[in-house]
C-alpha positions in Angstrom: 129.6 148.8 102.3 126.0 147.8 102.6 127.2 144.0 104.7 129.5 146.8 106.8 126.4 148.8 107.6 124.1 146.1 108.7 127.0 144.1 110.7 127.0 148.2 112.7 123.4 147.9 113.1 122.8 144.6 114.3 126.1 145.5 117.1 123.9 148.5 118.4 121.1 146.2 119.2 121.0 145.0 122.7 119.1 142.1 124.1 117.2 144.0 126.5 116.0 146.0 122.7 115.9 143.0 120.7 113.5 141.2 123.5 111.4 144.7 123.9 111.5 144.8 120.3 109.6 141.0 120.3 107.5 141.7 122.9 106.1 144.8 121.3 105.4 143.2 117.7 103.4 140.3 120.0 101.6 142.2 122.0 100.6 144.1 118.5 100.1 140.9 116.6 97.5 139.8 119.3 95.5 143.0 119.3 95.9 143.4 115.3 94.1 139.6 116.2 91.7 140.7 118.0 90.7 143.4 115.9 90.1 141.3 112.9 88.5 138.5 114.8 84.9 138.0 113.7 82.4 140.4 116.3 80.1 138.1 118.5 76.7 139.7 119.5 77.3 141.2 123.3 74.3 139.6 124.2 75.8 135.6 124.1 76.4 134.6 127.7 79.6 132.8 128.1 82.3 131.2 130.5 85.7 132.5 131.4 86.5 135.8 132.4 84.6 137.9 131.2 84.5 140.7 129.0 87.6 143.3 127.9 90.9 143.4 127.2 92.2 142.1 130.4 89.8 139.4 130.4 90.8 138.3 127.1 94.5 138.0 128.5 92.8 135.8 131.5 91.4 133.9 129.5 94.3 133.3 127.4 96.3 132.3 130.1 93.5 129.8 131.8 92.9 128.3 128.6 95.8 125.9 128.4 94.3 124.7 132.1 90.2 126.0 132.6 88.7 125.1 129.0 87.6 121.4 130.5 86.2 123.4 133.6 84.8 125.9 131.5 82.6 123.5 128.7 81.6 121.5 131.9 80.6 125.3 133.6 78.6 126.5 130.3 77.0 122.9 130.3 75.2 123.2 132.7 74.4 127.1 132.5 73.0 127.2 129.1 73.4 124.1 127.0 70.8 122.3 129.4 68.2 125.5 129.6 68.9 125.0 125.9 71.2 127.7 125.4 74.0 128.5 122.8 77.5 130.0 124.7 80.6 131.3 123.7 83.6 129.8 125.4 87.3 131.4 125.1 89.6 129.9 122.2 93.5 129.7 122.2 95.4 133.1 121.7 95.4 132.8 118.0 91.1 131.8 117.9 87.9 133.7 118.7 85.9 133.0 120.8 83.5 129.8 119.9 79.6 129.4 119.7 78.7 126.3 121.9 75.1 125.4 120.4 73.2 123.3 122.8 72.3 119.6 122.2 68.8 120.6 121.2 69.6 122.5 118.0 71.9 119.8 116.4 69.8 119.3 114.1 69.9 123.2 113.0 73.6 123.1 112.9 74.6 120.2 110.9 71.6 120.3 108.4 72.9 124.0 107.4 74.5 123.4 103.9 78.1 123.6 103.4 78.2 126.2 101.9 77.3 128.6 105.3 78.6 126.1 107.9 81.5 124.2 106.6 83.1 121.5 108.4 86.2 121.4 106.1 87.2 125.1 106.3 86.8 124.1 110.3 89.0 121.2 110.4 91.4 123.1 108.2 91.9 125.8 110.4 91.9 123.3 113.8 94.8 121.0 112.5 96.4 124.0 110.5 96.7 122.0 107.2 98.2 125.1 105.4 101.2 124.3 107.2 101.4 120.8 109.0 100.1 119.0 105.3 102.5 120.9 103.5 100.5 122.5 101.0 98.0 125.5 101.3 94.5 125.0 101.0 91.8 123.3 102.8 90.7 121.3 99.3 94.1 120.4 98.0 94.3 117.6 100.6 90.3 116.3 100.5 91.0 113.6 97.7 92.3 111.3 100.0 89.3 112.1 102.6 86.8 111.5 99.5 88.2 107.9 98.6 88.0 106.9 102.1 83.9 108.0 102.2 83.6 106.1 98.6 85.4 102.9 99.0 86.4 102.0 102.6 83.0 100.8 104.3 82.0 98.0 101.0 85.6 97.4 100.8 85.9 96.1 103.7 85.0 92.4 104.1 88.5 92.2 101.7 91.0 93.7 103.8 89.7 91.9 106.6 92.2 88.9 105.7 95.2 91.1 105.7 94.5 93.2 108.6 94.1 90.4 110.9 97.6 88.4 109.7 99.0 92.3 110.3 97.4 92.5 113.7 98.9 89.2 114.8 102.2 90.1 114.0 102.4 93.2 115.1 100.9 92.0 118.5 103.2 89.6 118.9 106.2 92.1 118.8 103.9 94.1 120.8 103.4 91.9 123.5 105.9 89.2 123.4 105.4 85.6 123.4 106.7 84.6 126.6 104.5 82.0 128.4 106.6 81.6 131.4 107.5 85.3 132.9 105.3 88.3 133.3 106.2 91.3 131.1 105.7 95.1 131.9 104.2 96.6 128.6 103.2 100.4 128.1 100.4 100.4 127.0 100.8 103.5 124.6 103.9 102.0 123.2 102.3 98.6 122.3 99.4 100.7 120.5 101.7 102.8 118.3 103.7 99.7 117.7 100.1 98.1 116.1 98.0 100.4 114.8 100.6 102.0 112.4 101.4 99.1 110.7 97.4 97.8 110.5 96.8 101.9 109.1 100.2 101.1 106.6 98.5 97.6 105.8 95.4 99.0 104.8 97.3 101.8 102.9 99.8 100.9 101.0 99.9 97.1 102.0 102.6 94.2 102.7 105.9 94.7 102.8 105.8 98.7 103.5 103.6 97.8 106.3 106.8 96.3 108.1 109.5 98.6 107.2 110.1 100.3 110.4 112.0 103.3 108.8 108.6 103.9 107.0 106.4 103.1 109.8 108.6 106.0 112.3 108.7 108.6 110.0 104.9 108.2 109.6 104.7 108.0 113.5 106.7 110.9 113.4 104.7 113.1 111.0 102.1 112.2 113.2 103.6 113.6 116.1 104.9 116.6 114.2 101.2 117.8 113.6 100.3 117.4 117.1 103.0 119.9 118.2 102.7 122.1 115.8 98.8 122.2 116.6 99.8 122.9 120.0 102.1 125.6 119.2 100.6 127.2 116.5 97.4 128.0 119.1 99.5 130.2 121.6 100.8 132.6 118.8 98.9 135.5 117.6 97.3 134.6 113.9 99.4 136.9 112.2 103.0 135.1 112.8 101.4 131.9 111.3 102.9 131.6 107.7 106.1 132.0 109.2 106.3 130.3 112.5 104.1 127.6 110.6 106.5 126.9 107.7 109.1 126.3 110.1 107.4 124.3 112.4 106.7 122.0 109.3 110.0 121.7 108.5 110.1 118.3 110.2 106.8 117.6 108.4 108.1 117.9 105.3 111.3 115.8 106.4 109.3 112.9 107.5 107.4 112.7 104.7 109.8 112.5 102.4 111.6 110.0 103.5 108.7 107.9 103.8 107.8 109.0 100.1 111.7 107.8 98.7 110.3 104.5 100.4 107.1 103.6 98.6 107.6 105.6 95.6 108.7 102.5 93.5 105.2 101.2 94.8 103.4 103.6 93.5 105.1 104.3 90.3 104.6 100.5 89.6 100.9 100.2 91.1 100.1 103.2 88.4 101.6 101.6 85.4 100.3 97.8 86.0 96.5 99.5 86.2 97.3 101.6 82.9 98.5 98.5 81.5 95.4 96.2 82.4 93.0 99.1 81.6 94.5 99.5 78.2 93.9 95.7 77.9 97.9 94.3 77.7 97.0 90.6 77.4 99.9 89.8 80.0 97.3 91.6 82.6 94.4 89.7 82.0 94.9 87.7 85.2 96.3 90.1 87.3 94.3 91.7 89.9 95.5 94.4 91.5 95.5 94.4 95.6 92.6 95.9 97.3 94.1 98.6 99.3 94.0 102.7 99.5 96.5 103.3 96.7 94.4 100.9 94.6 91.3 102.4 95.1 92.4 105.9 95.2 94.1 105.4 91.4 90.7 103.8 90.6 88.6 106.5 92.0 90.2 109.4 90.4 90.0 107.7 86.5 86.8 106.9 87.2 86.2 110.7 88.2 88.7 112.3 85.6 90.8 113.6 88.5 94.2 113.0 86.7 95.7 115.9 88.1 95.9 113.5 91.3 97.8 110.6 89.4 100.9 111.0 90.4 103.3 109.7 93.2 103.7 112.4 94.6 99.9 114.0 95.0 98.7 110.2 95.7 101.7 110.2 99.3 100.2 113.8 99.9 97.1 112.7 99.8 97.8 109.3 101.8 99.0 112.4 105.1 95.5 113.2 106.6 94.3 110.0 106.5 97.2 109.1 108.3 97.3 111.1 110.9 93.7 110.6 111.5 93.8 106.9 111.5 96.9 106.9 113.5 96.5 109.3 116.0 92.8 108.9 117.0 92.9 104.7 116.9 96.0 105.1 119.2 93.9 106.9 121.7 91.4 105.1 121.4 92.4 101.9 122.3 95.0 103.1 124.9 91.6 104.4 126.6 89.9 100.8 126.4 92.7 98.7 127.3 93.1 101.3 130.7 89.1 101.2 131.1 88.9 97.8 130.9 91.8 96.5 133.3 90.7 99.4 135.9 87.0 98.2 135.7 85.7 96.2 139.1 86.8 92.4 138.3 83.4 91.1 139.9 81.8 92.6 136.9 83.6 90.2 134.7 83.7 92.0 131.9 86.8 91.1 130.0 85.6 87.1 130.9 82.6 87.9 128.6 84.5 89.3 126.0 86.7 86.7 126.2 83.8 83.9 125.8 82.1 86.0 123.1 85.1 86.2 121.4 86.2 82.4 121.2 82.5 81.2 120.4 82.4 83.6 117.5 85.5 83.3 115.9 85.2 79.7 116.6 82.0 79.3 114.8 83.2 81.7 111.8 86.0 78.7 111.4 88.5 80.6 112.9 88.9 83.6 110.8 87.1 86.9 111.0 84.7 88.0 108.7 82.5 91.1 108.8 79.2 89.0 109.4 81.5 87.3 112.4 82.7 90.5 113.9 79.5 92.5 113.9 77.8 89.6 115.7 80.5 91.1 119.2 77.7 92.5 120.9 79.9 92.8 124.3 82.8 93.6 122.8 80.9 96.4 120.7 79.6 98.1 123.7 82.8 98.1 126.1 84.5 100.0 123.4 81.2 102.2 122.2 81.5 102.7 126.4 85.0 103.8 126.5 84.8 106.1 123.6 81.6 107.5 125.6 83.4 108.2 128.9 87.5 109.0 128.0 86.8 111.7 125.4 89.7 112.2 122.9 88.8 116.1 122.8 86.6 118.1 123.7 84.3 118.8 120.6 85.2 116.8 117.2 81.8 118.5 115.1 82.8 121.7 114.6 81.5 124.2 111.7 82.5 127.8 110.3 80.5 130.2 108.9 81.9 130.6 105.1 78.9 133.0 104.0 79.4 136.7 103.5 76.2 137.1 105.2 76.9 135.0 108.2 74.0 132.2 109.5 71.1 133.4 111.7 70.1 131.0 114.3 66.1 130.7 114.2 65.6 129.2 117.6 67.2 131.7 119.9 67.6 134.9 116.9 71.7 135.0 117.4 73.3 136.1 114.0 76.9 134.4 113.6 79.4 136.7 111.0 81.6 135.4 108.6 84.6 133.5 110.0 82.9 132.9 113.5 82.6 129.4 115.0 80.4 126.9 116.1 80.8 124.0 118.3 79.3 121.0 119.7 80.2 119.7 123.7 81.1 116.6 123.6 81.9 115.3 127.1 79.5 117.1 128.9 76.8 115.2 126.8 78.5 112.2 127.2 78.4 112.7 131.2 75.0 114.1 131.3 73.3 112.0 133.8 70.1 112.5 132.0 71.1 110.6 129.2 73.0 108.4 130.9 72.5 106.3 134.3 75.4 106.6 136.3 78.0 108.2 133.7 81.0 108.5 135.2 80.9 104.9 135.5 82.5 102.5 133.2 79.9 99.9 132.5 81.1 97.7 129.6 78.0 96.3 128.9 75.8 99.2 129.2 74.5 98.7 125.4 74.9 95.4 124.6 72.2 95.0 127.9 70.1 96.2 126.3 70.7 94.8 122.9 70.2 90.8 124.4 67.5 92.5 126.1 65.4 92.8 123.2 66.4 89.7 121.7 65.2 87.3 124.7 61.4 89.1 124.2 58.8 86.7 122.4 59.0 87.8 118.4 55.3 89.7 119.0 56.6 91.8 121.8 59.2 93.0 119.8 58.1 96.4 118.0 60.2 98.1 114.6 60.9 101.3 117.0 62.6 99.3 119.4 64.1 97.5 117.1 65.8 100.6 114.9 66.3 101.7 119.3 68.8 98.7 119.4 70.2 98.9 116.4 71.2 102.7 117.0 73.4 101.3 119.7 76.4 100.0 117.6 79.7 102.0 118.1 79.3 103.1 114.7 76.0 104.7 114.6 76.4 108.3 115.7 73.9 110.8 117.4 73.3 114.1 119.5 73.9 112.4 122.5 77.3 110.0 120.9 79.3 112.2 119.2 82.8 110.3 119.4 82.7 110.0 115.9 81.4 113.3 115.1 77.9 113.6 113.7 75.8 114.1 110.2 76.9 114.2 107.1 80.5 114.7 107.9 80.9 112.1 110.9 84.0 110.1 110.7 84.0 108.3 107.5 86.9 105.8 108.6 84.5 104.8 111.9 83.8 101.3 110.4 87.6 100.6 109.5 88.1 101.4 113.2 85.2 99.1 114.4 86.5 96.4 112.8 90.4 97.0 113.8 89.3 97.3 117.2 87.8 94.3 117.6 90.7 92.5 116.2 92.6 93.7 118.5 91.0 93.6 121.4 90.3 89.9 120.4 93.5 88.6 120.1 94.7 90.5 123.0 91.7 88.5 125.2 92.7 85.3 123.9 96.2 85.3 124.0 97.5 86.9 127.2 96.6 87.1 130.6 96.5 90.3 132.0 96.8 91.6 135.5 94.0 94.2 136.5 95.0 98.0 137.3 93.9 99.3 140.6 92.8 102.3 139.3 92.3 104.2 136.1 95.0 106.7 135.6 94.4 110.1 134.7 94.2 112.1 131.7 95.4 115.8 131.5 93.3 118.4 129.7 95.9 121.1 128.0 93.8 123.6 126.4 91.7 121.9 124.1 93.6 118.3 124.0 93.2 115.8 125.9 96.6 114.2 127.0 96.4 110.5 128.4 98.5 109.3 130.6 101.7 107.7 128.3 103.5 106.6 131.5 101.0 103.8 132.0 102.2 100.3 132.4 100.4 96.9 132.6 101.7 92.9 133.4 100.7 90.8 130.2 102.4 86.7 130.4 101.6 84.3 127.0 99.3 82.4 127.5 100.2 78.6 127.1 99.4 76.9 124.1 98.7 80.0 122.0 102.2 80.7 120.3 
């Protein structure tokens, strides 16, 4: 009786009332949104459209579009009269405090417990959801062994990250020596830096299994559409249009756990063994790589509520992603900044010659004293990151205290579950800061490192000293903010530096490379930066190097 009844029901509805019916409950859930949302003092200037409802939908609409327009707008408004803005969010965010370059300091010394950067990344990449577990903490552990071990682990993995590189460039790029070869350039980076991020995970032989290495590339790709998506609905359809947008998530990842769950399981009993001293252990050294040091890490801490498969492939997600998604961009940027650059400059000859004298006097294998000693290289990637942005702001805080945060400069009071932002291509472009900034100018740091250098030992002073060393890709300020900034800048940056200039190395001294005529563009979609996948270059082997 009761299937009968709701077969009759479901009949009487037409489309026309089934789409009215959808309409209404969105246009609802958006101003049920916007009621909750956290209330801004009237008194912030901002950019967009203004002020009201119909504003609001205006600047819903130009968001996907208008946001690069609109930070470059408030830029040069308020940031540079030193003056905090709010700029319009997607559908589904408020509307964000843009803090000006001046009060960095302010912003990131607050503690974490009134501006946190965790609950802002949470809600940014929608964790809840596209990590498959609720809760901005759950996830962290894998975050917190990267901070504690990666950076003095390092000089270890190099070894195995550079025999990964090679092979994985090879397949890349092909060894052909005789006929050019049309490469894109994004495929031949998401063919290498997933299996160098795998490497340094989990380690040889996962780092070649290609069904693992595509349902991690897909997982990535998952998150990046479901961040998308999740944006453009209202806040209150989330826990169910984000559970099924995860679906694939949650797909991908397990068929990448049924892969290196043997690993694991084994990897946890060998340690228990050795720590528990089995005498057929006391030569076995387990290998230096994530799993390792994350099963280390968490006995040392007590955290054996994370010692299991299944928490530690969990865990292994963000890191992922991050390391996959942002190196990927990265160097797809450099390699299209570099081959567009004027070839009268000569920079990617320099590189090239830097290159081959260091790794020739490091006797042919890098080490961490031989790559921090690529000055050029350094800089034409610290110059990249500078100029193609991967997003517009990556240091972002919310307000977690009841009582909000007052800002003491300008007197703005910021409530509970509002936003704060820094710029980050606008700084990056200030001509201020920097001479001629929409130029690419490999060399523009490493100048004036060899600068200082070639002075006489008694002109050189300790500030200008601590000047030069600030200008390493790694080292992070108010004015280079690729890897974020403070306390909570990108604690895989070093992993990165080093990757990089592997890569870029072998790519230098192993093809030749036809130059681009110009750089082709990126496309801002709301608050992502889309580069341009279609872009391919010529690459021939060169002879003598397979």
């Amino acid at each position: 009786m009761a299937n009968s009844l709701t077969f009759t029901l479901l009949e009487a509805i037409t489309l026309w009332q089934a789409t009215t019916f959808s309409a209404l409950f969105l246009a609802l859930s958006f101003l049920y949104d916007l009621w909750t949302q956290p209330r801004l003092s009237k008194l912030f200037p901002r950019v967009g459209n203004g002020k009201g409802i119909t504003a609001t939908v205006k600047d819903w609409v130009g968001y996907i579009r208008e946001y690069g327009k609109w930070q470059d707008d408030g830029y040069e408004r308020y940031s540079k009269d030193n003056r905090s803005y709010l700029i319009p969010s997607g559908p589904s965010r408020p509307m964000e405090i843009v803090v000006p370059r001046s009060q960095t300091k302010w912003m990131l010394d607050q503690p974490d417990s009134v501006l946190s950067s965790l609950h802002a990344l949470n809600d940014v990449l929608f964790t809840d959801y596209n990590f498959l577990e609720p809760g901005f903490a759950n996830g962290q552990y894998g975050i917190h062994v990267i901070h504690r071990c990666l950076a003095r682990k390092l000089p270890l993995i190099i070894p195995d990250l550079e025999d990964e590189i090679i092979d994985a460039m090879d397949l890349a790029f092909g060894t052909d020596t005789d006929n050019w070869k049309s490469v894109n350039v994004w495929d031949a980076w998401m063919i290498i830096v997933p299996r160098v991020v795998t490497r340094l995970l989990v380690g040889h032989p996962v780092s070649r299994d290609q069904v693992f290495l595509d349902n991690m590339v897909k997982f990535t790709a998952d998150v990046v559409r479901n961040i998308c998506i999740l944006n453009m609905f209202p806040k209150v359809t989330h826990p169910v249009v984000g559970r099924l947008l995860a679906i694939p998530n949650w797909w991908h990842w397990r068929k990448s756990y049924d892969i290196i769950l043997p690993i694991l399981e084994k990897r946890l009993y060998d340690m228990e063994r050795q720590e528990r001293s089995d005498p057929s252990y006391d030569n076995w050294n387990p290998p230096e790589n994530f799993v390792t040091w994350f099963i280390r890490l968490a006995k040392e801490e007590g955290r054996f509520d994370v010692l299991s498969p299944f928490v530690i492939s969990r865990r292994m997600l963000q890191v992922e992603f991050a390391a996959i998604h942002t190196t990927v961009l990265t160097g797809h940027s450099l390699v299209l900044d570099l081959l567009s650059s004027d070839p009268s400059k000569g920079f990617l000859e320099a590189i090239r010659e830097e290159m081959t004298t260091v790794l020739r006097e490091e006797g042919g294998k890098w080490t961490k004293q031989g790559l921090s000693r690529l000055y050029c290289t350094d800089s034409a990637i610290r110059e990249s990151m500078r100029l193609s942005c991967l997003a517009p702001s990556l240091t972002k805080r919310k307000v977690i205290a009841k009582e909000g945060v007052t800002n003491p400069v300008e007197g703005w009071h910021a409530p509970y579950g509002s936003y704060l932002m820094l710029s980050l291509s606008p700084i990056h472009l200030d001509e201020k800061l920097y001479e001629n900034p929409e130029e690419y100018d490999a060399f523009r740091f490493s100048r004036v490192r060899k600068e200082f250098e070639a002075r006489p030992d008694e002109e050189k002073t300790y500030e200008d000293h601590l000047k030069v060393m600030n200008l390493s890709m790694v080292t992070t300020s108010d004015k280079h903010l690729a890897f974020g900034h403070g306390r909570h800048a990108c604690p895989g940056r070093f992993f990165v530096a080093h990757e990089m200039k592997m890569i870029l190395a072998y790519l230098l001294q192993n093809w030749e490379i036809r130059p681009l005529q110009e750089r082709p563009k990126s496309t801002w979609i709301g608050q992502a930066i889309i580069p341009p996948f279609e872009t391919n270059i010529e690459v021939k082997r060169r002879k003598n190097s397979v």
